[in-house]
C-alpha positions, 0 to 999 in steps of 0.5 A: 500500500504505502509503494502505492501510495509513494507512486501517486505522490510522485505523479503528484509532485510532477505537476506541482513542480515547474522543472526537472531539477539536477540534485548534486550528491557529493558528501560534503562533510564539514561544510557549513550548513546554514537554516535561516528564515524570517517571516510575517509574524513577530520574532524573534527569528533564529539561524541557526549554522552547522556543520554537515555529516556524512550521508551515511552517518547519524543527524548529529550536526556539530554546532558553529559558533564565533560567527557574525550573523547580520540581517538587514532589508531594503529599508534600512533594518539591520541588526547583528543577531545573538548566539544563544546555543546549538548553533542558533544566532537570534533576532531582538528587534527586527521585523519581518514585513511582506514585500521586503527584500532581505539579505544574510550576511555571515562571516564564520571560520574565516569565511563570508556567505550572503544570501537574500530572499524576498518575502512575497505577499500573503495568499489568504489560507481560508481553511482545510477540508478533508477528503478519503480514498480506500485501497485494499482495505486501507483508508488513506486521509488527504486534506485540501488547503482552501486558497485563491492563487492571484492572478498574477503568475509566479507564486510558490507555496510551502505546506507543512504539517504535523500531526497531533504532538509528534514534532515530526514536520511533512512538508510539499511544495506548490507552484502555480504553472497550471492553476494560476488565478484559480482555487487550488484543487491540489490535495495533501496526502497524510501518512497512511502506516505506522513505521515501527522503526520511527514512532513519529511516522503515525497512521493517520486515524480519525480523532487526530488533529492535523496542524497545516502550516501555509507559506508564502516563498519565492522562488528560489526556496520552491526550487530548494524544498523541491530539490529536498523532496527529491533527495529524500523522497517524503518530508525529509530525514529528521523532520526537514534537516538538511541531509545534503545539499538540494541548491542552496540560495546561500553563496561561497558554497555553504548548504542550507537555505535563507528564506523570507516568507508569510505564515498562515496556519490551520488545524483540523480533526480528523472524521 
């Protein structure tokens, strides 16, 4: 059932991406590995830089610390962020607002890596509904986030969700090359087995609560998470940790992603 349901998935992501991505695998253990974002809603906001393992080896990313982390937009803000632990730099005053451009500066180890990212407006999250299909004895839940994509063509989608208290996050990505200006028909699929080996891949069963997270990205993080769900094959190893290295936005070689983007968010109990 599950390898079924992995087919229909990727039937589905071939329309919700817009091309072919070339994913390079080299294991670059060592490298600097940098998560950032900045959204909508108030801060503080964290980076956080580590240091990448082997493919092959454990998710236990060695933290970087002594690093100059600076955020600032296309109106003047600017703030040096603060080392509080585990590789995380964090924000104090800074405010992420719609339509700004955003740009990353760090200097770690001896070297510079900048980034940007321009947070696109929000698409409003009107709701979920919930839908079910039955093969071989096996229900399978999906739910359809409610939106209205805007008329103008270009926009990127990042969905994540996670079920009940498991922390665990799967995430898919939308685009709008084909239903541009319309109501979004495309559904997300919700796990339909227990991994006996991974608790936190949880059968989804009536009573669960689902908790959907919208965002609002620009292009160059749909074509990273697009990357990532390539590598990976679902919503990523340990819940979206980078694993290895999908296009990175971020420059001088680093891996990871920047990303300024709007958050909306639902939740819904299953029936």
């Amino acid at each position: 059932m599950k390898n079924i349901i992995f087919i229909i998935l990727a039937l589905f992501s071939v329309t919700s991406c817009e091309k072919e991505i070339d994913i390079d695998l080299d294991d670059r253990s060592g490298n600097i590995v940098i998560e950032g974002n900045i959204t909508n809603q108030a801060g503080p906001y964290t980076v956080r830089i580590t240091k990448s393992v082997a493919f092959t080896q454990a998710n236990q990313y060695p933290a970087v610390t002594g690093a100059q982390v600076i955020l600032s937009d296309n109106t003047g803000q600017t703030e040096t962020l603060q080392y509080v632990g585990d590789g995380k730099y964090v924000t104090t005053v800074f405010t992420g607002v719609a339509g700004r451009t955003y740009t990353l500066k760090i200097q770690a180890e001896g070297k510079e890596y900048t980034a940007q990212s321009t947070m696109p407006q929000p698409v409003e999250f009107d709701g979920l509904t919930q839908d079910s299909f039955t093969f071989g004895g096996e229900t399978t839940y999906t739910l359809l986030p409610i939106f209205t994509d805007p008329v103008e063509l270009g926009n990127r989608y990042l969905f994540n969700f996670t079920v009940n208290s498991i922390p665990k996050k799967t995430f898919e990505v939308f685009s709008d090359n084909i239903n541009n200006g319309l109501v979004n028909q495309r559904p997300l699929f919700l796990p339909n087995e227990d991994n006996e080996d991974d608790p936190s891949d949880h059968k989804v069963v009536p009573g669960d609560t689902v908790y959907v997270e919208m965002q609002s990205i620009d292009n160059n993080i749909f074509t990273y998470y697009s990357a990532l769900l390539q590598i990976s094959g679902d919503g990523g190893p340990g819940g979206g940790i980078t694993p290895t290295n999908p296009p990175s936005n971020i420059s001088n070689g680093a891996l990871g992603y920047f990303s300024a983007h709007t958050i909306q968010k639902r939740s819904i109990v299953i029936q």
